[in-house]
N, C-alpha and C positions, 0 to 999 in steps of 0.2 A: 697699357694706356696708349693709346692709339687718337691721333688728331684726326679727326670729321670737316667735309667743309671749307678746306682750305689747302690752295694748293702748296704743293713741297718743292722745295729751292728753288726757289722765288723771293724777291725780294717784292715785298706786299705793303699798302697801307692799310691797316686794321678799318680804320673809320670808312672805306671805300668798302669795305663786306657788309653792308647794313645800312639801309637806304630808309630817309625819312617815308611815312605815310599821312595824309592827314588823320589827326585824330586816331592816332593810333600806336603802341610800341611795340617794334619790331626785334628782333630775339634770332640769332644765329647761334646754333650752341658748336664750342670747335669740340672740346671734352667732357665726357658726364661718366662717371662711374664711383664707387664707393670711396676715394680717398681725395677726389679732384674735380673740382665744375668750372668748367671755360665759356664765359656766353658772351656775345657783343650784341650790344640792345642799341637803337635809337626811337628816343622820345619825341614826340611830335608835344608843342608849349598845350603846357593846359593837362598832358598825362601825367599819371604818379602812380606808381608800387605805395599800398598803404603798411601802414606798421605791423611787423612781423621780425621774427626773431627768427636767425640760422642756426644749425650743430655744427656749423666750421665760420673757421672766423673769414671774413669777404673781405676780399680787397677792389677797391673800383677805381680805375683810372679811366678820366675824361678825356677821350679824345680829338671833339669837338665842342663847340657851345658850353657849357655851364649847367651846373644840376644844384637846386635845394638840397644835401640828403640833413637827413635829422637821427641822430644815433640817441639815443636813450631821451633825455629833455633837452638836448643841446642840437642847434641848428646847425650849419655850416654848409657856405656857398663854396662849392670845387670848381675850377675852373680849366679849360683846356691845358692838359700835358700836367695838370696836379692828381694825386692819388690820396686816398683814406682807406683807412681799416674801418669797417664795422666788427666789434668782436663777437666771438659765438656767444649766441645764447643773449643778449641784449638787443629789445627793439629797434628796430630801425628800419626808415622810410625815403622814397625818393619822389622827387617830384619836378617836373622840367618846366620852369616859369619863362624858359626859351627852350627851344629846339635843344636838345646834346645827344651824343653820341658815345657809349661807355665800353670798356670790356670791362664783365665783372668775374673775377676768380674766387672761389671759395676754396678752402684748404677744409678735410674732414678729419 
């Protein structure tokens, strides 16, 4: 597994790799391969990932702004430097009612 994207020894802030667009959500992937996905996304207000289910459970910490996400029937507003699991195989959704900024990890 090998990191993409991002430089090495360096000290970095996440949320500076992934720049707002209007109307639009923006996705830097650092790792992808069969046991590991590393992505840092920002949502410009008004976008949303619609309801869909993983084979690894996700983990998302906000790094900027604040995210709706919605795991199975259950809401919940994450807010900058907070973390949730969505677990595998249970719907879940995201949706940016302000501007945020996430790294999202799944584990397979």
């Amino acid at each position: 597994m090998t990191l993409k994207n991002i430089e090495k020894s360096r000290q970095i802030n996440l949320a500076d790799l992934v720049s707002y667009n209007d109307g639009q959500i923006i996705s830097r992937t650092l790792v992808q391969n069969q046991h590991l996905s590393m992505t840092l996304f920002a949502f410009d207000t008004g976008e949303e990932i619609s309801s869909h289910s993983s084979g690894g459970d996700a983990m998302v910490t906000i790094l900027d702004g604040s995210a709706l996400i919605t795991i199975g029937d259950k809401q919940h507003t994450v807010t900058q430097g907070q973390t949730i699991v969505m677990p595998a195989e249970v719907p879940h959704a995201l949706k940016a009612q302000e501007r945020f900024k996430m790294q999202l990890t799944v584990v397979f």
